[in-house]
N, CA, C and O atoms as a Tinker XYZ file with bonds, in Angstrom:
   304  protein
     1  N    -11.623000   11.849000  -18.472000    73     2
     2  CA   -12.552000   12.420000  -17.507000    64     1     3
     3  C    -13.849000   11.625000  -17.549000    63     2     4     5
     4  O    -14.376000   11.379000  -18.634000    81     3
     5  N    -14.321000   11.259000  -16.525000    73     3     6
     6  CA   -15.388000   10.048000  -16.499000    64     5     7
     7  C    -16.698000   11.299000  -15.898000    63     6     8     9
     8  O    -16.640000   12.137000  -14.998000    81     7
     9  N    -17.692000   10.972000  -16.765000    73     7    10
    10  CA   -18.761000   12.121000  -16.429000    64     9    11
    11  C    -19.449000   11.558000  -14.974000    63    10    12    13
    12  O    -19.257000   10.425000  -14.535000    81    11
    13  N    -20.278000   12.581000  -14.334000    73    11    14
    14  CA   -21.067000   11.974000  -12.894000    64    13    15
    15  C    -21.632000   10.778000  -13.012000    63    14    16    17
    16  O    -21.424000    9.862000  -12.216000    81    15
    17  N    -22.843000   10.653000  -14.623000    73    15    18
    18  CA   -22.849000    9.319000  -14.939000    64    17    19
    19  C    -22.537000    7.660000  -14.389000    63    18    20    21
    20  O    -23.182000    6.795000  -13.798000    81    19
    21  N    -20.783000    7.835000  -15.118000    73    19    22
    22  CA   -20.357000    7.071000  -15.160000    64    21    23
    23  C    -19.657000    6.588000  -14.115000    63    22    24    25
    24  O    -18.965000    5.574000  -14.208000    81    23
    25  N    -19.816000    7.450000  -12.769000    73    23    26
    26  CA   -19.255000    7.631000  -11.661000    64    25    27
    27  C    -20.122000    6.987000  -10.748000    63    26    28    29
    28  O    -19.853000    6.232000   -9.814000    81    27
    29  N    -21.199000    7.404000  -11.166000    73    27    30
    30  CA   -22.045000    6.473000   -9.914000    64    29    31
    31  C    -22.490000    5.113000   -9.902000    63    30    32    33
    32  O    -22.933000    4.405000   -8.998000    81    31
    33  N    -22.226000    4.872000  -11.366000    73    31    34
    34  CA   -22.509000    3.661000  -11.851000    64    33    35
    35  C    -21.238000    2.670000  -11.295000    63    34    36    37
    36  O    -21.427000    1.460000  -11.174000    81    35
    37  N    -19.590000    3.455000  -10.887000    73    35    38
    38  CA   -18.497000    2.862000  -10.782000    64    37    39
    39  C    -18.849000    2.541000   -9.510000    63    38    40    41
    40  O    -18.937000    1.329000   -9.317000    81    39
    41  N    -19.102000    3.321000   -8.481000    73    39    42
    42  CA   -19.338000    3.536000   -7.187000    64    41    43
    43  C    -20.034000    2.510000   -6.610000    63    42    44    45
    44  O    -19.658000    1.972000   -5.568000    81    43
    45  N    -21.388000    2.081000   -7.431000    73    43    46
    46  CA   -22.283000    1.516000   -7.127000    64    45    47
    47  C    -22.106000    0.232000   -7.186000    63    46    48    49
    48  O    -22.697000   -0.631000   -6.537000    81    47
    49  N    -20.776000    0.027000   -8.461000    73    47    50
    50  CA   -20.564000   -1.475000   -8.489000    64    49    51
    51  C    -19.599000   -1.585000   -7.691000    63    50    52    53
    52  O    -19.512000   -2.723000   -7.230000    81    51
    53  N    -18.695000   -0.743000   -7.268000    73    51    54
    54  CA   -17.630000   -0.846000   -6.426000    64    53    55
    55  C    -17.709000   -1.226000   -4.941000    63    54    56    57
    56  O    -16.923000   -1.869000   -4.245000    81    55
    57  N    -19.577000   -0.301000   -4.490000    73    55    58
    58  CA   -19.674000   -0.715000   -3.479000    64    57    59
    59  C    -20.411000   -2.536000   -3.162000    63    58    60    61
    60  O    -20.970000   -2.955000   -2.149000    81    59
    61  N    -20.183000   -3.078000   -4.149000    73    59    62
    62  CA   -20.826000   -4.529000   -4.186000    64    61    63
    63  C    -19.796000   -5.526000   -4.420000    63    62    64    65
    64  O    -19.800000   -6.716000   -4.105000    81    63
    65  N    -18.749000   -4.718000   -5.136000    73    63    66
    66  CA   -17.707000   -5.871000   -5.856000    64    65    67
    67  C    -16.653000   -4.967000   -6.185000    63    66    68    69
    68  O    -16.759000   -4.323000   -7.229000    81    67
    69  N    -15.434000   -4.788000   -5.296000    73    67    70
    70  CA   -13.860000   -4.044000   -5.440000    64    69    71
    71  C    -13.487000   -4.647000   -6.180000    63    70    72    73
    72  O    -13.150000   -3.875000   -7.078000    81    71
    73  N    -13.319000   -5.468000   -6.422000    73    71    74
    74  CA   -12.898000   -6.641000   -7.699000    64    73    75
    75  C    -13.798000   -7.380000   -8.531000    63    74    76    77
    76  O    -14.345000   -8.467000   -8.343000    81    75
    77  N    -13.855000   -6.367000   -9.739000    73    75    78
    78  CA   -15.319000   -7.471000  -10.558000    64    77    79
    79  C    -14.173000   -8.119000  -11.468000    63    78    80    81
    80  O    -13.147000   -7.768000  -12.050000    81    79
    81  N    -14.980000   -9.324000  -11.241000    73    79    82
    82  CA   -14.574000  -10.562000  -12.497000    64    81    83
    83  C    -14.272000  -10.054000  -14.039000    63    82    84    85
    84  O    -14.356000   -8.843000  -14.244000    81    83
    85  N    -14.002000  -10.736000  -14.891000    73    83    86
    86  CA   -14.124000  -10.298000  -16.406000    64    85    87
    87  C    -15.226000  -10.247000  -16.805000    63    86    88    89
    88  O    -15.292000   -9.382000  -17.678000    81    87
    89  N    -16.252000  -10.771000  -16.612000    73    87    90
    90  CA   -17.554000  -10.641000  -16.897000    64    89    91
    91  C    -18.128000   -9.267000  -16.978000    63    90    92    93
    92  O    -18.708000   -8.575000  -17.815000    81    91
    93  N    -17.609000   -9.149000  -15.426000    73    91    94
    94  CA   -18.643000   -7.894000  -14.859000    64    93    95
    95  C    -17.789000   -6.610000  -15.350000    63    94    96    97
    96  O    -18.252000   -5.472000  -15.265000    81    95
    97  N    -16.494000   -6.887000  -15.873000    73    95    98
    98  CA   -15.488000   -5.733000  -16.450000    64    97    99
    99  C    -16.274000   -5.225000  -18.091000    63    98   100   101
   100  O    -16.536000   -4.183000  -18.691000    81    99
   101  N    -16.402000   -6.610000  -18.271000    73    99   102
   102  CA   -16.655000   -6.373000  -19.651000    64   101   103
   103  C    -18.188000   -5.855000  -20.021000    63   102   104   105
   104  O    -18.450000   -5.316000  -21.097000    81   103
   105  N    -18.999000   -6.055000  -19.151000    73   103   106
   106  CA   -20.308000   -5.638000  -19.118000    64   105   107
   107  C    -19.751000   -3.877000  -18.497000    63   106   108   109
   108  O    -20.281000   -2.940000  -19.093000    81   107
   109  N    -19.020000   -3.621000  -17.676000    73   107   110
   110  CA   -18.529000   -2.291000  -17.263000    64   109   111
   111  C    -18.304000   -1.640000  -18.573000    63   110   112   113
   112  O    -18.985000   -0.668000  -18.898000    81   111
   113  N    -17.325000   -2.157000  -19.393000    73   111   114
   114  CA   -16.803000   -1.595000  -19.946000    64   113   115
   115  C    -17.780000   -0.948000  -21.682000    63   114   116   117
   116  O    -17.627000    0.113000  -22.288000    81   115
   117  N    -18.470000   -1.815000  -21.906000    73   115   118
   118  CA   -19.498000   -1.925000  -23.241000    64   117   119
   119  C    -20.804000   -0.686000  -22.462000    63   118   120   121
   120  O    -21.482000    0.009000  -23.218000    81   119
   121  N    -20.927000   -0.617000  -21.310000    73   119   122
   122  CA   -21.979000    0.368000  -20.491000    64   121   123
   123  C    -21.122000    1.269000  -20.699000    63   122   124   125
   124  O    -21.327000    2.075000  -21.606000    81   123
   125  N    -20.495000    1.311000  -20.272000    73   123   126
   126  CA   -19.388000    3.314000  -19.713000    64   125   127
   127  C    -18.976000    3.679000  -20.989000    63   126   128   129
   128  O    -19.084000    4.838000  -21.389000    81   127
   129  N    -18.364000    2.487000  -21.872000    73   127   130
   130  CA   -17.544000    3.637000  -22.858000    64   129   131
   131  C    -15.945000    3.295000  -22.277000    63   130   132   133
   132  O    -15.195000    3.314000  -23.253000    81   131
   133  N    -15.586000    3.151000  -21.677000    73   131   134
   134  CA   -14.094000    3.082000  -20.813000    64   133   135
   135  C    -12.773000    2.319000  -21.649000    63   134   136   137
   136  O    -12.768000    1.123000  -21.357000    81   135
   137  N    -12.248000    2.490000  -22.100000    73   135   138
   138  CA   -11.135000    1.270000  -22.240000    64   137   139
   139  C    -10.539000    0.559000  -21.127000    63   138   140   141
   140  O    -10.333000    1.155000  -20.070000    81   139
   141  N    -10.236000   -0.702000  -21.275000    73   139   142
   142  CA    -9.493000   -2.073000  -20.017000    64   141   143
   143  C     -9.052000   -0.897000  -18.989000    63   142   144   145
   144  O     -9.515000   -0.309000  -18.012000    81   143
   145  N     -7.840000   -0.904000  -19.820000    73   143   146
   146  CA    -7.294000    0.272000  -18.777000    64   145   147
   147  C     -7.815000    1.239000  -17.976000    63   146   148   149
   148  O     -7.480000    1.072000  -16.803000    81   147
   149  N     -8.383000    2.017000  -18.127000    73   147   150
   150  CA    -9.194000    3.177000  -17.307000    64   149   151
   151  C     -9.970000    2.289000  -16.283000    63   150   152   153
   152  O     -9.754000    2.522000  -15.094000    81   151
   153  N    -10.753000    1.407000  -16.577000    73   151   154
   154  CA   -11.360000    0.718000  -15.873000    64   153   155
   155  C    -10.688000   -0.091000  -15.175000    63   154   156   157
   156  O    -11.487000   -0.514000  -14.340000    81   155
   157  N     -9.225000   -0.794000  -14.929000    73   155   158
   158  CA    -8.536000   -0.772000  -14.149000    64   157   159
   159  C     -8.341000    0.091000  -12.976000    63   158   160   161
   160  O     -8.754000   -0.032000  -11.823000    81   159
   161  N     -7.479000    1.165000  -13.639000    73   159   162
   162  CA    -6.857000    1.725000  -12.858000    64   161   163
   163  C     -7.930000    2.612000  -11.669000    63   162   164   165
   164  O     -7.646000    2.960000  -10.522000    81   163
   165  N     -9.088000    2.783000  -12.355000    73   163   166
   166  CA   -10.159000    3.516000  -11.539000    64   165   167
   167  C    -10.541000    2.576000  -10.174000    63   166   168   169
   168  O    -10.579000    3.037000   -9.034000    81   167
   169  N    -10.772000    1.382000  -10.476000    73   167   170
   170  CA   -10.431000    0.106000   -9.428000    64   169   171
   171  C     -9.341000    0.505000   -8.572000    63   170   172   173
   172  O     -9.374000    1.216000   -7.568000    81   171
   173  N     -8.442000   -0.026000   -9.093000    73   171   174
   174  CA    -7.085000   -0.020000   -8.431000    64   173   175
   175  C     -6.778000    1.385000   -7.282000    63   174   176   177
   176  O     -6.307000    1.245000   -6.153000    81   175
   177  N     -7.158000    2.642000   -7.878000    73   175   178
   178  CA    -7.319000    3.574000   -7.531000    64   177   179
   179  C     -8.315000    4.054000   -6.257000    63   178   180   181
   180  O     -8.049000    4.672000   -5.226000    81   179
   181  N     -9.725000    3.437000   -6.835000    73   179   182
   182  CA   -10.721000    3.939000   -6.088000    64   181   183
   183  C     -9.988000    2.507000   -4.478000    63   182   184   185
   184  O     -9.854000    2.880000   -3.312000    81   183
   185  N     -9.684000    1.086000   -4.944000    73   183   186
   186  CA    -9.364000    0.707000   -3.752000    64   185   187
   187  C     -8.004000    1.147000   -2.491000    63   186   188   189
   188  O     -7.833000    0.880000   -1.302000    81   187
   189  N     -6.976000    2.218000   -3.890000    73   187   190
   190  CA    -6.267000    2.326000   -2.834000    64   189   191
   191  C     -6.509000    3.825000   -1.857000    63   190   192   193
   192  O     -5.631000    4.164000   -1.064000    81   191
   193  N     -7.929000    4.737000   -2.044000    73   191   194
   194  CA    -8.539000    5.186000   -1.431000    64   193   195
   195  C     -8.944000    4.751000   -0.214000    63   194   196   197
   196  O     -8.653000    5.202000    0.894000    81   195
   197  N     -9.957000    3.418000   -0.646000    73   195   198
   198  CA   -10.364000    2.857000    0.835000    64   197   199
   199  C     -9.523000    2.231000    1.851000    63   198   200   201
   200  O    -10.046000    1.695000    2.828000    81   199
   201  N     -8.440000    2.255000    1.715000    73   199   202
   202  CA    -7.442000    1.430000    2.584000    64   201   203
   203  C     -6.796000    2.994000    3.120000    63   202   204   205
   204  O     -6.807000    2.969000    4.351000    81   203
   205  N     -6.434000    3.871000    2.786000    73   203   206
   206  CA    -6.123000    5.091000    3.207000    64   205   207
   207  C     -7.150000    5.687000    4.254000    63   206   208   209
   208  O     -6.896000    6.311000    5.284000    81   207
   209  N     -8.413000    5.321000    3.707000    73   207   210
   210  CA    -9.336000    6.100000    5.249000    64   209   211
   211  C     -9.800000    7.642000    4.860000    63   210   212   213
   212  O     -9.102000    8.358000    4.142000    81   211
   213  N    -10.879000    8.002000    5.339000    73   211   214
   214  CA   -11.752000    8.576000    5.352000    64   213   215
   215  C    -10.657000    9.863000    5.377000    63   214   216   217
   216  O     -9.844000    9.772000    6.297000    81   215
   217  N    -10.525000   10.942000    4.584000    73   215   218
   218  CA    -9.809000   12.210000    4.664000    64   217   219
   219  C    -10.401000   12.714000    5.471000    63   218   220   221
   220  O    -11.612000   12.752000    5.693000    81   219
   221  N     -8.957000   13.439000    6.313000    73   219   222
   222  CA    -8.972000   14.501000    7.417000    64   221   223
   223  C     -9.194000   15.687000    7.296000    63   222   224   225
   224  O     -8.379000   16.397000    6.708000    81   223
   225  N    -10.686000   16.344000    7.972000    73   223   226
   226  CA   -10.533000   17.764000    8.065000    64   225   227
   227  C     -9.440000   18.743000    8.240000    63   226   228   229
   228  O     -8.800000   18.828000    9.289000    81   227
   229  N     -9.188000   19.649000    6.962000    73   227   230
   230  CA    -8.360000   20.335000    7.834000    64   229   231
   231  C     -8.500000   21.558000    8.304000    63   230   232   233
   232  O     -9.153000   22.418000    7.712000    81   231
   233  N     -7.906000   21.744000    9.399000    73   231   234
   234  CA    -8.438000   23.069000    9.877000    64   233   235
   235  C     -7.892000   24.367000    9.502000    63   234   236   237
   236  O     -6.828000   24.707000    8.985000    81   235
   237  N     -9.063000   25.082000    9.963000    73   235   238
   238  CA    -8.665000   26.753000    9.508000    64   237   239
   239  C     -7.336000   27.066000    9.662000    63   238   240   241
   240  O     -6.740000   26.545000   10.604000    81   239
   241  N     -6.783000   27.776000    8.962000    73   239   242
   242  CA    -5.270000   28.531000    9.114000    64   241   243
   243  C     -6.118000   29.583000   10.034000    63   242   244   245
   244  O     -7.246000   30.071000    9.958000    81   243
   245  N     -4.551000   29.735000   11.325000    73   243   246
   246  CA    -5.278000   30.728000   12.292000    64   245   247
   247  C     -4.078000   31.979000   11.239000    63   246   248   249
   248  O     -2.873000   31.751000   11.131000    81   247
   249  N     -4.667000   33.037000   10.688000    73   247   250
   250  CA    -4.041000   34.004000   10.064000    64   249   251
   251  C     -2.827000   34.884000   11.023000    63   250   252   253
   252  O     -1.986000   35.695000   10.635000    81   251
   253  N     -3.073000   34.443000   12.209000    73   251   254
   254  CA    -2.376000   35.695000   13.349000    64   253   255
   255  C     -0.950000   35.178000   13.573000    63   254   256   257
   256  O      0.038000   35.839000   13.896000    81   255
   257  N     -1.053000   33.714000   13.311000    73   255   258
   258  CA     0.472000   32.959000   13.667000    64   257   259
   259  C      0.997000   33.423000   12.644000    63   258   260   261
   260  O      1.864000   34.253000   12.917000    81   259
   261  N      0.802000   33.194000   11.250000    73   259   262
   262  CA     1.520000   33.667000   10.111000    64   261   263
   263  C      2.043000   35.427000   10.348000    63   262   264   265
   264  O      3.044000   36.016000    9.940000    81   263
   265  N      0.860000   35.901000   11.191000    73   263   266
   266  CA     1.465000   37.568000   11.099000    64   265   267
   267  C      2.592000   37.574000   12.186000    63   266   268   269
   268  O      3.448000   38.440000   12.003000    81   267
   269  N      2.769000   36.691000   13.392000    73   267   270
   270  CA     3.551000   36.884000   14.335000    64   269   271
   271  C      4.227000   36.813000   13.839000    63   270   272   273
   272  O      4.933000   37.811000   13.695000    81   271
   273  N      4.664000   35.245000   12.991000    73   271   274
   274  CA     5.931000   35.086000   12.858000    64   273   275
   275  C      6.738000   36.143000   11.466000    63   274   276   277
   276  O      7.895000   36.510000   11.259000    81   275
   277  N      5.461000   36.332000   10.765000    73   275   278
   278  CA     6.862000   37.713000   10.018000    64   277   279
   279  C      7.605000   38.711000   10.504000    63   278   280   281
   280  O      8.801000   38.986000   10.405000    81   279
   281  N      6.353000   39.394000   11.249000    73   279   282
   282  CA     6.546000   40.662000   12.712000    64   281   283
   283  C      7.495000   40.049000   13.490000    63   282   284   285
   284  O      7.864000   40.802000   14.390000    81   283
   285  N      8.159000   38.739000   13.501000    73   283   286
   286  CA     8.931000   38.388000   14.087000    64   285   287
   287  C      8.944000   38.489000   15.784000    63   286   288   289
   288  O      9.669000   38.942000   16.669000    81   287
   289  N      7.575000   37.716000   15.634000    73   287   290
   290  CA     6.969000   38.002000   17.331000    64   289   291
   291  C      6.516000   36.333000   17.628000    63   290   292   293
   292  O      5.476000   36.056000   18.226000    81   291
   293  N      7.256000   35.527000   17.227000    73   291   294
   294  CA     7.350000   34.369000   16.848000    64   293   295
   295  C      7.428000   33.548000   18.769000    63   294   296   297
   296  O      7.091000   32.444000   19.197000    81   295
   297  N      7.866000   34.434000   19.245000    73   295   298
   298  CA     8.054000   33.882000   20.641000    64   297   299
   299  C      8.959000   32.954000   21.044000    63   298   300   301
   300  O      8.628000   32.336000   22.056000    81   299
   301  N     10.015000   32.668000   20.550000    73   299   302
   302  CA    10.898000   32.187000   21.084000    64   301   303
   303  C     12.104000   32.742000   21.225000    63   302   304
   304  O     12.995000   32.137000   21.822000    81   303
């Protein structure tokens, strides 16, 4: 579990560099606390977010369809 901290600090480099060098991993990594790994996959992760796109609202459940269709007033 990566505290808010260490989150904005990911964010912040993420929004400059999706791919930091070893340098900038290893300076990541001696700051956060993180092992290789975590700090990978949080990459890997946070980029396969941005290629997915901005999450979709979803909308209200209308409660009345669920009652039709038990009441079996489903309409068809």
């Amino acid at each position: 579990m990566k505290t808010a901290s260490q989150l904005e600090i990911l964010e912040k480099t993420y929004a400059v560099e999706a791919y930091p060098s070893e340098a900038l991993g290893a300076e990541l990594l001696a700051k956060l606390g993180l092992s290789d790994r975590q700090l990978q996959m949080w990459f890997c992760h946070r980029r396969s977010k941005d290629r997915k796109g901005p999450p979709l609202k979803r909308q209200p459940k209308d409660s009345t369809v669920g009652e039709e269709m038990v009441a079996g007033e489903g309409g068809t």
